[in-house]
C-alpha positions in Angstrom: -46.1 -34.2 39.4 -46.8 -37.5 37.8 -47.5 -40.7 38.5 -46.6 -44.2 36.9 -49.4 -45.8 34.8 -52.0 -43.2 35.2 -53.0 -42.5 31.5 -52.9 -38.5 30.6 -56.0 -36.9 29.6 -55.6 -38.1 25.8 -56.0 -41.9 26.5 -58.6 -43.4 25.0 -61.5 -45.9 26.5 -59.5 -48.9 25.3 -56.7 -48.2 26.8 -58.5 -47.5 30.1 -59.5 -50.9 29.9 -57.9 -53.9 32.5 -57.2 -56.7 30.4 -58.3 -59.8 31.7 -55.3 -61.3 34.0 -55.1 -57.7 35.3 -58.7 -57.8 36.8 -58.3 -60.9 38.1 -54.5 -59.7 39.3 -56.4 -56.5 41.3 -58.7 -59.3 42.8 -56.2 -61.3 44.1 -54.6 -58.7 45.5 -57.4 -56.8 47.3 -58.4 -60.4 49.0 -55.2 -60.3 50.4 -54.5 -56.7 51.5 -57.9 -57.7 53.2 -56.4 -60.7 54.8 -53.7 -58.9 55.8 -55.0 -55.8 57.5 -57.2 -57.7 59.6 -54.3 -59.9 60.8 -52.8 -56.5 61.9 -50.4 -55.9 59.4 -50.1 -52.3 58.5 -48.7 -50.1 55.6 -45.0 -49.7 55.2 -42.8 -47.5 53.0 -39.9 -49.1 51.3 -37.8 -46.6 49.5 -35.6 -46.9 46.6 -32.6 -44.6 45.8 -33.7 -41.7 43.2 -32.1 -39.4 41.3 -33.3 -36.0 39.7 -32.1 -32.4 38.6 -32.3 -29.4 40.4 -35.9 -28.7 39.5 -37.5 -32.0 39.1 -36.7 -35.0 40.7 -38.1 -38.9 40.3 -39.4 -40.7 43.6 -39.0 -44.3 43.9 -40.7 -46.5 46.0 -43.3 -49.3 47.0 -45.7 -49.5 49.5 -46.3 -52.8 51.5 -48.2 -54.7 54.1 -46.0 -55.7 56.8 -45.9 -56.6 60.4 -45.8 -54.1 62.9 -42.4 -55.3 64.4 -41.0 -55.7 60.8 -40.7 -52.2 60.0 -37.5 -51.6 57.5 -35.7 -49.4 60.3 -36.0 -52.9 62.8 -35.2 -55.4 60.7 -31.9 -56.9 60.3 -30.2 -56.9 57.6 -29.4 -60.9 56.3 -29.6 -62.8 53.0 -33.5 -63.0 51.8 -34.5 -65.0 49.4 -36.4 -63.3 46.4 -39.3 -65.8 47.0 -40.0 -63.9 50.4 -39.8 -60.6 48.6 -42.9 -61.7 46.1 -45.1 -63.1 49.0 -45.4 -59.7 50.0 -48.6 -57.5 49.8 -48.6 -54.2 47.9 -50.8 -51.7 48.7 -52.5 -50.4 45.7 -53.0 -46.9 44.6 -51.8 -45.8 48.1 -51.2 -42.0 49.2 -47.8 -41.3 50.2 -46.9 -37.9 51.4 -43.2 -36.6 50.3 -41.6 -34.6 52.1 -38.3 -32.9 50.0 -36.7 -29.6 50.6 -39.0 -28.4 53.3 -42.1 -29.3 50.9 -44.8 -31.9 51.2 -46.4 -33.6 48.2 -48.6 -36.5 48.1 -48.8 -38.9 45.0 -50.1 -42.2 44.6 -48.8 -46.0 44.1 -50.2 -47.6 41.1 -51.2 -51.6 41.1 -48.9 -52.8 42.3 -47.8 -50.1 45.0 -44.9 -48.6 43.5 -44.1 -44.9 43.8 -42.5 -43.4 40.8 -43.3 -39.9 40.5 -42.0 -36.7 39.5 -41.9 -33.8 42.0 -40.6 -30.3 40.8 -38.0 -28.8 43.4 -35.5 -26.5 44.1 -32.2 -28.5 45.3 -28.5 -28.5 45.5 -26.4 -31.1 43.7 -25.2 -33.8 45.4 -26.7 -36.8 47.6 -30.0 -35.4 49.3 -32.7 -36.8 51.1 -36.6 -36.8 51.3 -38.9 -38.4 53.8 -42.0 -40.6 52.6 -45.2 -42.2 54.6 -47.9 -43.4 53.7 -50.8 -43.1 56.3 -49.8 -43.4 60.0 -46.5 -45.5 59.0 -43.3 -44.5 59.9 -41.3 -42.2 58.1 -38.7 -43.1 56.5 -35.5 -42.0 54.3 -34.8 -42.3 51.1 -31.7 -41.2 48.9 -31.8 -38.9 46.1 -29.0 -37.5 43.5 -29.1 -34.7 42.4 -27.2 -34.1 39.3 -25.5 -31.2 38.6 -27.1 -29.0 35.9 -23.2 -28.7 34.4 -22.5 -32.1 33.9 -23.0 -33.1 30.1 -22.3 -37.1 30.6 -24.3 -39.5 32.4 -24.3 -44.0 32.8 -26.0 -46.5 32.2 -25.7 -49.8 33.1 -27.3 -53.0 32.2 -27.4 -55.9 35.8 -28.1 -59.0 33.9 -24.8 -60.4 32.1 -23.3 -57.2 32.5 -22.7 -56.1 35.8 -23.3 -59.6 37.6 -22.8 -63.2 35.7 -26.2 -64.9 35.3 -25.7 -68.0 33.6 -29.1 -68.5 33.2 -31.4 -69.3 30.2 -33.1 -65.9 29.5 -36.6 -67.7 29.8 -36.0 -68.9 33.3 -34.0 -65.4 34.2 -36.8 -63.6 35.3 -38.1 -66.6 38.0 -34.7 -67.2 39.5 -34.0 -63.4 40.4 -37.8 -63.4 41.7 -37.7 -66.7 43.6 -34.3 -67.6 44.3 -31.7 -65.2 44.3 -29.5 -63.4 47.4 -26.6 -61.1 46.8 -24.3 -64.1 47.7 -26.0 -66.4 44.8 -24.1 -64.1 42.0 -20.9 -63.3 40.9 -19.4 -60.0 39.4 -18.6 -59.4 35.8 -14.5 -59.2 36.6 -13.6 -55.6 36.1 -17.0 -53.6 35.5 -16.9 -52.2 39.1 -13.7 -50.7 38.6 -14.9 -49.2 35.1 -18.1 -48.3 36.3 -16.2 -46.4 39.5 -14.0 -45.0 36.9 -16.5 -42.9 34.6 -18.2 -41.9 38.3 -14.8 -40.7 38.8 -14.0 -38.9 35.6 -17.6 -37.3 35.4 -18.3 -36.3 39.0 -22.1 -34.9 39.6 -23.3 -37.5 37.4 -26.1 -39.0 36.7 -25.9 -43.7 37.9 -28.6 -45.4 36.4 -28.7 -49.2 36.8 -31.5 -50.0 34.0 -33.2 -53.8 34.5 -36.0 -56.2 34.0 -35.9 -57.4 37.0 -38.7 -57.1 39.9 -38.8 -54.4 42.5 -39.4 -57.3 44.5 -35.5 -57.9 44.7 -34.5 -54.4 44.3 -33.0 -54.5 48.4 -31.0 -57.4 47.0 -29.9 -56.1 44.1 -28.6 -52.8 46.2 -27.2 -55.2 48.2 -24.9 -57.1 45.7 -24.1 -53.8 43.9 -22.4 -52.1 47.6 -20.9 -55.8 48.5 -19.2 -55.5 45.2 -18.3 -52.1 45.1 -20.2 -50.7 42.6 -21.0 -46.9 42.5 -24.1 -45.9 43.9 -27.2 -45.1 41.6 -30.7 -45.3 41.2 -32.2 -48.6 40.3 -34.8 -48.7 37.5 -36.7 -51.6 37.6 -40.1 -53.1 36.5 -43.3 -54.7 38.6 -44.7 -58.1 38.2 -47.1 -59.4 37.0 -49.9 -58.2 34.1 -50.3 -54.3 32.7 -53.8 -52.8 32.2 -53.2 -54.5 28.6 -51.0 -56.9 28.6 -50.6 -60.1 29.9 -47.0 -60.2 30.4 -44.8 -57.2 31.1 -42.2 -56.0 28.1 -39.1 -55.8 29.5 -37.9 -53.8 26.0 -40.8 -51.4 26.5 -39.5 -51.1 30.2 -35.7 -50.0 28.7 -36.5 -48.6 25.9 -39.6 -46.0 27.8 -36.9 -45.4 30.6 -34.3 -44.5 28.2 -36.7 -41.6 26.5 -37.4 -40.9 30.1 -34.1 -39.8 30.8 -33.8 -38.3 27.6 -36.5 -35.8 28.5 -35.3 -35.0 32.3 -31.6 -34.6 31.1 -31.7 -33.2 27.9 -28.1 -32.1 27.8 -27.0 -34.9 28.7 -25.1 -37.8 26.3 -24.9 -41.2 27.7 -22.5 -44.1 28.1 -24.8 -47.0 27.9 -23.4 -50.1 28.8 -24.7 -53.8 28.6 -24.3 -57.0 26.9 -24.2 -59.0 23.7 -27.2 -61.0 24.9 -30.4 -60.0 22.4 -31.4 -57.4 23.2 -29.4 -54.2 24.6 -28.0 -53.5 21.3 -30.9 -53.4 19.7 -32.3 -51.4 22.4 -29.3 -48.9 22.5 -29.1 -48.6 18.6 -32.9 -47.6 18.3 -32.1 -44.9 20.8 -29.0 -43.6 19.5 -30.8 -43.1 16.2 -33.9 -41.9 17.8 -31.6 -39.3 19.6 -28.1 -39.4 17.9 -26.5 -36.6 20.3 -27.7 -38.0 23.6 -24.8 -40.7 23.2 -21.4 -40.2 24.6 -20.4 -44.4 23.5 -22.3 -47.4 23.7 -19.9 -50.0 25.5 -21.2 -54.0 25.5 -19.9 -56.9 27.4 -19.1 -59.5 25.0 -20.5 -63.3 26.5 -18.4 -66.1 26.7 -19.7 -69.1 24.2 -21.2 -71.0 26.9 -23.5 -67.0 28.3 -24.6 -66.7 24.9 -26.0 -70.1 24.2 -28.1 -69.5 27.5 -28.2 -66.4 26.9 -30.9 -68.0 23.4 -28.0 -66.0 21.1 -26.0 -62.8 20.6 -27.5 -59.5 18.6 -26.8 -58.9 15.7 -24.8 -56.3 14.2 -27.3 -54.6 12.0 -29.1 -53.6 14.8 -26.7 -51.3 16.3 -28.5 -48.6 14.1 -26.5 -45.4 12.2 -22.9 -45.3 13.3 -23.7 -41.9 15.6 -21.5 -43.0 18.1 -18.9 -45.6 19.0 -19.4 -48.4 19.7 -17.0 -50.4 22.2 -16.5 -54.3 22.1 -14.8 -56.5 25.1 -15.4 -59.7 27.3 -14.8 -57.5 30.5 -15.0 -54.2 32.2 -10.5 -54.3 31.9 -10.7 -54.3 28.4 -14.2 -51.7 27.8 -12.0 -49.4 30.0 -9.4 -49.6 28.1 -11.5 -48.7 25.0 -13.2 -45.5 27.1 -9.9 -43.9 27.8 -8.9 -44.1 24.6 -11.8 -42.3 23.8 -11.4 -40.0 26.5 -14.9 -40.9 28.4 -12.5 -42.8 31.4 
């Protein structure tokens, strides 16, 4: 079992180090889990959809403060800004017991209350469930999918500029999907539901991954826009906010590109589609880990921006970046024309 951001027993002193703005993050934080309790709020569970093999799955969630009549299971479902997502209070390095396939483990949030841990099982393919709670919460019910071990193709999708239009400078991206955004404040990419439906389709028991830089803070919404819009279920992989142990800022490139190696160690006989955008950085990002692991790609398919999403976009990648030719590499404006492409290649 493993947690995220606990270093292994190699990590040196330095590393065990809080930078600076992380200290004074953990402050902040305890002064208001303090506030909070003693107003009666109590520790709640919010689960995120995982995904996992028939041995080892990933567990995803966070662990908040809340109000005792504001429990996930009572409240109503309606159109939350993100701004009321980050005023919430995590709960750090919380114990939360798992229960999955008659089993009970307990692992532990990290600073910023978010579960993602590993647990070794023994399940069937296919859409299960596991209960989590942390201390006398409720229990509650999270998703899991559990590839099957016979599939040899999985996806991966890109949200920003690829599965939903932004239309955002990239420096101000990260604030509006904290602070601002709903699942009605986007639109789709036209056509990258129906491709995205279409490889789920043509590779059944697959592995969904949904790979971002956004918050967990918005993840409900996010769920929310992908079902509104008809997206295939999958697990979302997303990032916290706020400072690391040593770092001021979070890497958003780190986040891909560790998650990527990540699921090139839990599914190692598995080749990917990767899809995202002409936008910086997913290139890059794709070409580094087709040529750090040149049979763990199936294609690499990017949404080219329209003039006016690349100049807020700060640019487009360039093509030297997309690493040795290892796979192909698919180019079109929407998900019509990338489909198009994959079934010529037989991936759709």
């Amino acid at each position: 079992m493993r947690t995220r951001e606990q270093p292994g027993p190699g990590a040196s002193k330095k590393a065990l180090t809080l930078h600076r703005a992380a200290r004074i993050d953990d402050a902040f934080l305890d002064w208001r889990a303090r506030r909070g309790r003693k107003r009666g709020m109590i520790p709640t569970v919010i689960p995120y959809t995982g995904y996992g093999s028939t041995t080892l799955v990933r567990v995803l969630a966070r662990v908040l403060l809340t109000r005792p009549d504001a429990t996930p299971a009572a409240a109503p479902v309606q159109r939350v800004r993100g701004w009321r997502s980050f005023t919430s209070i995590p709960v750090v390095s919380a114990d939360v017991s798992v229960t999955v396939g008659g089993e009970t483990h307990v692992v532990k949030a990290d600073r910023g209350g978010v579960i993602d841990a590993d647990i070794s099982v023994a399940l069937e393919p296919g859409w299960q469930q596991i209960t989590l709670q942390s201390e006398n919460s409720r229990p509650v019910v999270s998703n899991i999918f559990i590839a099957d071990p016979a599939v040899t193709v999985g996806m991966l999708s890109d949200i920003d500029d690829t599965v939903m239009v932004t239309l955002l400078p990239r420096p101000f991206l990260a604030a509006w999907n904290t602070f601002v955004l709903d699942e009605h404040a986007r639109t789709p990419v036209p056509g990258m539901a129906v491709l995205l439906e279409r490889l789920a389709r043509k590779h059944p028991g697959s592995p969904m991954i949904y790979l971002s830089t956004g918050a967990w803070n918005v993840a409900p919404t996010l769920s929310r826009f992908l079902s509104r819009h008809l997206y295939p279920a999958g697990a979302l992989l997303l990032t916290d906010w706020g400072p690391t142990h040593d770092r001021l800022f979070r890497s958003g490139r780190k986040h891909k590109a560790d998650n990527l190696r990540r699921l090139a160690a839990e599914f190692p006989d598995v080749r990917w589609i990767l899809v995202g955008d002409d936008g910086q950085h997913d290139e890059e990002i794709y070409g580094e880990y087709a040529d750090e692991f040149p049979d763990r790609v199936a294609a690499v398919a990017i949404r080219q921006l329209s003039p006016g999403e690349a100049v807020l976009a700060g640019g487009r990648s360039k093509a030297e970046n997309h690493g040795r030719e290892t796979a192909p590499w698919i180019y079109a404006a929407d998900g019509a024309g990338l489909l198009e492409q994959l079934e010529a290649l037989g991936l759709a």
